[in-house]
C-alpha positions as CSV (number, residue, x, y, z in Angstrom):
1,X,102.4,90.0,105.7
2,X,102.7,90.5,109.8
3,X,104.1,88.5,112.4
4,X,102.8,88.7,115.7
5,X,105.8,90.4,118.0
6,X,106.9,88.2,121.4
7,X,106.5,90.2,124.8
8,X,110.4,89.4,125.0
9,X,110.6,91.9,121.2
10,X,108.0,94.2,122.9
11,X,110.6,94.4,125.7
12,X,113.3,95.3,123.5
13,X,111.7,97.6,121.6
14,X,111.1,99.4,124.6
15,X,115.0,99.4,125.3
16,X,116.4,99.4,122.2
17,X,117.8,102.8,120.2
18,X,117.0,102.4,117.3
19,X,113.5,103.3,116.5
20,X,111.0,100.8,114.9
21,X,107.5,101.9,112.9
22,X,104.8,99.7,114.4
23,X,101.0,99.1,114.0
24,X,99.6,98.0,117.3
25,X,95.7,97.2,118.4
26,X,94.2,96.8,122.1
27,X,95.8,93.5,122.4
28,X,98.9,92.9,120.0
29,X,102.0,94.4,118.0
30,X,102.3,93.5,114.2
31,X,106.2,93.7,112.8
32,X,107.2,93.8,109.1
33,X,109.6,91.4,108.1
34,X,111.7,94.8,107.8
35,X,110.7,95.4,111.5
36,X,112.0,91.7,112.1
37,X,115.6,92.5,110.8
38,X,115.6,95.5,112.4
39,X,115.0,93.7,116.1
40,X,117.1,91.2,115.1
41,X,120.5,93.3,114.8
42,X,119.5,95.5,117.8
43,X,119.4,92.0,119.7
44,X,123.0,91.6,119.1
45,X,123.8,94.6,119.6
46,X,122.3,94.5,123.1
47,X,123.1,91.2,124.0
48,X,125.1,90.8,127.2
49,X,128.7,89.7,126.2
50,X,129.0,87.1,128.7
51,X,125.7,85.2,127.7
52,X,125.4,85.6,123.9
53,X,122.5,84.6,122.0
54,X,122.4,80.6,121.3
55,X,123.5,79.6,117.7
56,X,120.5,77.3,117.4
57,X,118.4,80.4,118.8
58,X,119.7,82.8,116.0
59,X,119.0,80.0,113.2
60,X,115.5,79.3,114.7
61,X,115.1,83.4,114.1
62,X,117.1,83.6,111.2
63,X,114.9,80.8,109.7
64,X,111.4,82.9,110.8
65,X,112.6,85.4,108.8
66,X,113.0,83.4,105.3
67,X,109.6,81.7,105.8
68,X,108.2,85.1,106.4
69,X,109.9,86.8,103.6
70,X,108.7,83.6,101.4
71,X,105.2,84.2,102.4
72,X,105.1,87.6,101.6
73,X,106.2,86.9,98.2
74,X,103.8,83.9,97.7
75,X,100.9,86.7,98.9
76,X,102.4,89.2,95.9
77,X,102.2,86.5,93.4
78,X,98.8,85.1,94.7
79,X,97.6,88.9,94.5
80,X,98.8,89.2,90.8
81,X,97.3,86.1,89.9
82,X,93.7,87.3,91.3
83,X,94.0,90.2,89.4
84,X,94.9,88.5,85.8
85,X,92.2,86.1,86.6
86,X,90.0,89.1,87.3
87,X,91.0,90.8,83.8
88,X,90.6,87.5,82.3
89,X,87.0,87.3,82.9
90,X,86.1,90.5,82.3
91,X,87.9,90.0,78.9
92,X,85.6,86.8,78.2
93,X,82.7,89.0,79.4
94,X,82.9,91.1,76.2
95,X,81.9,88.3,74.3
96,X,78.2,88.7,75.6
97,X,77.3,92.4,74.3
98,X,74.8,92.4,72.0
99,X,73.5,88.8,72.8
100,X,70.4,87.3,74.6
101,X,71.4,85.3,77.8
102,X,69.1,83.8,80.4
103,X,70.3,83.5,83.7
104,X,69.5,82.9,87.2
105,X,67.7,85.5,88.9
106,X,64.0,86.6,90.1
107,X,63.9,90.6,89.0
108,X,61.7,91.9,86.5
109,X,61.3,95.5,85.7
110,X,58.4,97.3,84.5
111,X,58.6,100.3,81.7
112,X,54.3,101.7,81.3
113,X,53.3,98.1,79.3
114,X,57.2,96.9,78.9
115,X,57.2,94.0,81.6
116,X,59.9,91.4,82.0
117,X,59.0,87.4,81.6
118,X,59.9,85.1,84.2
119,X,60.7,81.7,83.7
120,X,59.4,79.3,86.4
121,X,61.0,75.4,86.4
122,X,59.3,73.2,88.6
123,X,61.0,69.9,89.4
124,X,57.0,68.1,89.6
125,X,53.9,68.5,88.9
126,X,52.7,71.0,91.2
127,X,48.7,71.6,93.1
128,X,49.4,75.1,93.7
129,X,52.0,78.1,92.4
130,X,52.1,80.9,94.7
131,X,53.8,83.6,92.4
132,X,54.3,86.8,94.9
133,X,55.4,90.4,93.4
134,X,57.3,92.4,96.0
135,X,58.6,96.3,95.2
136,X,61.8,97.5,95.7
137,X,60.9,98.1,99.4
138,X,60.7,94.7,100.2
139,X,56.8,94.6,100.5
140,X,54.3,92.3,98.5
141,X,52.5,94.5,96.1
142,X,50.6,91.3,94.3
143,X,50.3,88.0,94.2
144,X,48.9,85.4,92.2
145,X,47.6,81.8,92.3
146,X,48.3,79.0,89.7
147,X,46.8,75.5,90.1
148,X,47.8,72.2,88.6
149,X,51.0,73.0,87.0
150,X,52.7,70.7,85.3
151,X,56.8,69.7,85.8
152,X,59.1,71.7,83.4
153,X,59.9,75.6,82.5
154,X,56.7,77.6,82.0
155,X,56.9,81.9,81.2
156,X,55.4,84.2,84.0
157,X,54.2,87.6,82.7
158,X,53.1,89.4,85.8
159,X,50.2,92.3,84.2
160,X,51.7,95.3,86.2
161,X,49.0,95.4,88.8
162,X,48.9,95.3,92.0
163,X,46.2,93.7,94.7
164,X,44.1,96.2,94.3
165,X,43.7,96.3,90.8
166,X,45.8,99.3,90.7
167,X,48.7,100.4,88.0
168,X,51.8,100.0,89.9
169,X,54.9,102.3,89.4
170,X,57.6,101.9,86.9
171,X,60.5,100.1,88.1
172,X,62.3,96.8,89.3
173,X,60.6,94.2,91.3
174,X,61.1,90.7,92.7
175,X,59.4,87.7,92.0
176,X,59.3,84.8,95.0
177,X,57.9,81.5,94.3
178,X,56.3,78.6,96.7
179,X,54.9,75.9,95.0
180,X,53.0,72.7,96.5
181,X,51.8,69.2,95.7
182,X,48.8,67.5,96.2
183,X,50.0,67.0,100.1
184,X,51.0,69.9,100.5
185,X,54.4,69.2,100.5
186,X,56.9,72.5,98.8
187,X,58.4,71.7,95.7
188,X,61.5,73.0,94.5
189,X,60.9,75.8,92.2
190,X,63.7,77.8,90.3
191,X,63.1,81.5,88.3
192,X,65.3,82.5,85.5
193,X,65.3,86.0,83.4
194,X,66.1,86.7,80.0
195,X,67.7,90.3,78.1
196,X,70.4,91.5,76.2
197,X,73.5,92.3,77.8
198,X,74.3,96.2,77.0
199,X,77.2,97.1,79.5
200,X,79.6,94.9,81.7
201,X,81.0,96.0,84.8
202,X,84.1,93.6,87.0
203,X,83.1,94.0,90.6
204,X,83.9,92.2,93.7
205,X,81.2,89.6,93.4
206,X,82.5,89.1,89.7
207,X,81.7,90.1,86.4
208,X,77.9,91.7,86.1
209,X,76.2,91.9,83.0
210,X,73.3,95.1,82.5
211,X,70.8,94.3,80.5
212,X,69.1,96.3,78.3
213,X,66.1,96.9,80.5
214,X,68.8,97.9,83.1
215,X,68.6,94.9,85.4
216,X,71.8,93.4,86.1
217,X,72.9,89.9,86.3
218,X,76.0,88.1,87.2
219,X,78.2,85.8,84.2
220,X,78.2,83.2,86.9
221,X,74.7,82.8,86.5
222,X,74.3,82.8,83.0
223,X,72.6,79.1,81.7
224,X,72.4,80.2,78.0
225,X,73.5,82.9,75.4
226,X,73.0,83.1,72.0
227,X,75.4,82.3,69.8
C-alpha cells in the first residue's frame, strides 16, 4: 500500500539528510508507510524553531499514518483470504475426478472416429439451425443446416468433415450456433459439452477441470456431475 507524496514531501526529500528508498513514474512519487515515518521525523527535525509545525497539523499527519498502516493490514488479510478461498475451491474440485459433468462450453475435439457431442438448447421452436465448425485457426471448416427444430436440448455429433467432403485433422474445434424463427428473428441458443474430468488445475480464471479427451472446462461452468 502507497500514498501519493505532496510536492511540499518531494521538497523535503530533496533537503532532507536522511536518505529515503522511493519508486517514482513520469508523473508521481509513491511513499511506504515506512517512507511516511521516515519524512515525518526529518520534518521536525528541520522545522524552523520559531514557526513549529501546527499541533492540529501533526495529528492530521499522524492520523494519515494509522489509516494507512490500517489499510495495509486490511490488504494482508484481504490477500490471505483470496488465497484460502482459492485452496478451498481447488479442494472441492477434487471431488469431480473420475465423474461425468456437463458444462458450458462450445469445444469438441476429434480423435480419427472419436468425436465429442454437443448439446444444443433452444429457448423455441426454431426454422433454421445454422451449426458452424471452426478449426483452431479461427476459420469455418464446415457448416451445417437444421430446419424445423423443436424448443429443448437436442445432441449435435458433427461427422469430422469438412465442406468439401474432406477428413479433417485430429484436434479441437469450436462449434457457433445462429438459430432463427419463422420471421427470421435469432433465437437464443446455448451449447453445452460433456467428459470425465481427469486432472484439475487452480488458475487465475478459477479452477479448470481436463477432461478426458483433453479439453478443459471451468467448475464455474459446470450444470451437472454425476453423483
Amino acid at each position: 500500500m502507497t500514498i501519493e507524496a505532496t510536492s511540499y514531501y518531494e521538497s523535503l526529500l530533496q533537503t532532507a539528510s536522511t536518505s529515503v528508498a522511493v519508486t517514482t513514474d513520469e508523473e508521481s512519487t509513491s511513499l511506504t508507510s515506512e517512507d511516511f515515518l521516515t519524512l515525518l521525523v526529518t520534518e521536525l527535525e528541520y522545522q524552523d524553531p520559531t514557526d513549529p509545525m501546527d499541533n492540529a497539523e501533526m495529528v492530521n499527519q499522524l492520523t494519515q499514518y494509522s489509516q494507512l498502516d490500517e489499510l495495509g493490514e486490511l490488504n494482508d488479510k484481504l490477500d490471505t483470504l483470496t488465497e484460502s478461498l482459492s485452496s478451498m475451491a481447488a479442494s472441492s474440485g477434487l471431488d469431480y475426478l473420475g465423474k461425468q459433468v456437463e458444462a458450458e462450453g462450445y469445444t469438441i475435439s476429434k480423435s480419427d472416429d472419436d468425436i465429442s457431442t454437443l448439446y444444443v438448447g433452444l429457448d423455441e421452436e426454431a426454422e433454421s439451425v445454422s451449426i458452424n465448425i471452426y478449426n483452431e485457426s479461427g476459420s469455418i471448416i464446415a457448416t451445417d443446416i437444421l430446419t424445423q427444430v423443436e424448443a429443448g436440448t437436442f445432441a449435435y455429433q458433427w461427422d469430422g468433415t469438412d465442406s468439401d467432403g474432406n477428413t479433417a485433422d485430429d484436434g479441437y474445434y469450436y462449434i457457433l450456433i445462429a438459430a432463427e424463427d419463422s420471421d427470421g428473428a435469432s433465437i437464443d441458443a446455448t451449447t453445452t459439452t460433456t467428459g470425465t474430468v481427469t486432472g484439475i488445475s487452480n488458475t487465475d480464471d478459477g479452477v479448470i477441470f481436463v477432461l478426458d479427451d483433453g479439453r478443459t472446462v471451468n467448475m464455474a461452468d459446470v450444470t451437472y456431475a454425476t453423483t
